[in-house]
C-alpha positions in Angstrom: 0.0 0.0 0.0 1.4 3.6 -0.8 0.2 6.6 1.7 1.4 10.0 1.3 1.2 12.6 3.9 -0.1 16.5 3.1 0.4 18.7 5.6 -0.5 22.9 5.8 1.7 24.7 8.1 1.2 28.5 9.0 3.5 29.6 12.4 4.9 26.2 13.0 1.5 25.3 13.3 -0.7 22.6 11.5 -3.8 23.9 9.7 -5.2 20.9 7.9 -3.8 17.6 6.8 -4.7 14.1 4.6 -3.2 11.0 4.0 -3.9 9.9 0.0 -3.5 5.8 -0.1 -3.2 4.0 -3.5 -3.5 0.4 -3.3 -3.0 -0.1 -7.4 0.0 -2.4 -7.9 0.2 -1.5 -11.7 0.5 2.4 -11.4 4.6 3.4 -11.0 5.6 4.9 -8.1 5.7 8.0 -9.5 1.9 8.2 -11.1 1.1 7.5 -7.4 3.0 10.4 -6.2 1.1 13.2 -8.6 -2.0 11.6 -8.3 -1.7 11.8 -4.3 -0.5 15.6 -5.0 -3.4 16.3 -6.9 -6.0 14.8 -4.5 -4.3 16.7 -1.8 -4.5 20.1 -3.9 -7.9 19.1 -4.8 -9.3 18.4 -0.7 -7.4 22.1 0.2 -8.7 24.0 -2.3 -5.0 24.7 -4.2 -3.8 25.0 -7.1 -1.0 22.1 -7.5 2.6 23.7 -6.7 5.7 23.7 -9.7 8.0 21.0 -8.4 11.3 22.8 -8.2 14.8 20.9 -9.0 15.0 21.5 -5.0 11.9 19.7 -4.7 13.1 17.0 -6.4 16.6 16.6 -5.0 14.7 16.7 -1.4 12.2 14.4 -2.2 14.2 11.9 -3.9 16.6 12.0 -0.7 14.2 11.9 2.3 10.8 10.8 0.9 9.5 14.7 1.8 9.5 18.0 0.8 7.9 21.4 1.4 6.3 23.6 -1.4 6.5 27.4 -0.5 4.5 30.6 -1.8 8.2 29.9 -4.6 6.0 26.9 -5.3 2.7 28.5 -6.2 1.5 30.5 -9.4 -1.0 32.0 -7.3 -0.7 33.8 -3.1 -0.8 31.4 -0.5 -2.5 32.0 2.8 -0.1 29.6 5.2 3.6 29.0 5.0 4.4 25.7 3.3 2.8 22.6 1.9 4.2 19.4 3.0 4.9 16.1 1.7 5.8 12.9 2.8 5.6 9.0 1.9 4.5 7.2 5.4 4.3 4.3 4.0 5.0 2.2 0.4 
């Protein structure tokens, strides 16, 4: 089972959260990934963030990363979106 982890932070505080799980053993780990993004963006109301090669490196390394008003086409009303795989 894949699970990934989207958290809103304003303050060092949570605002909202969701964990997206994708049981489909024939979808790459990567489809699962954007599709989990999406649904996230889609439950908070947001557009989906630009992945920036930062993003990448730092998701590729620890399994998380943070998306930042840097992030976002459009103004943001809390401080970073966060990522993470709990579980794969």
């Amino acid at each position: 089972m894949f699970r990934l982890w989207g958290k809103e932070f304003k303050d060092n505080h949570l605002l909202k959260d969701t964990v997206i799980c994708d049981d489909d053993p024939e979808t790459t780990r990567t489809a699962k990934i954007f599709h989990a993004v999406t649904e996230i963006c889609m439950e908070f109301d947001l557009a989906e963030p630009l992945w920036l090669p930062s993003n990448i490196k730092e998701f590729q390394r620890r399994d998380k990363t943070r998306f930042t008003q840097d992030n976002f086409i459009e103004s943001i009303d809390f401080d970073y979106l966060e990522i993470h795989i709990i579980e794969e």
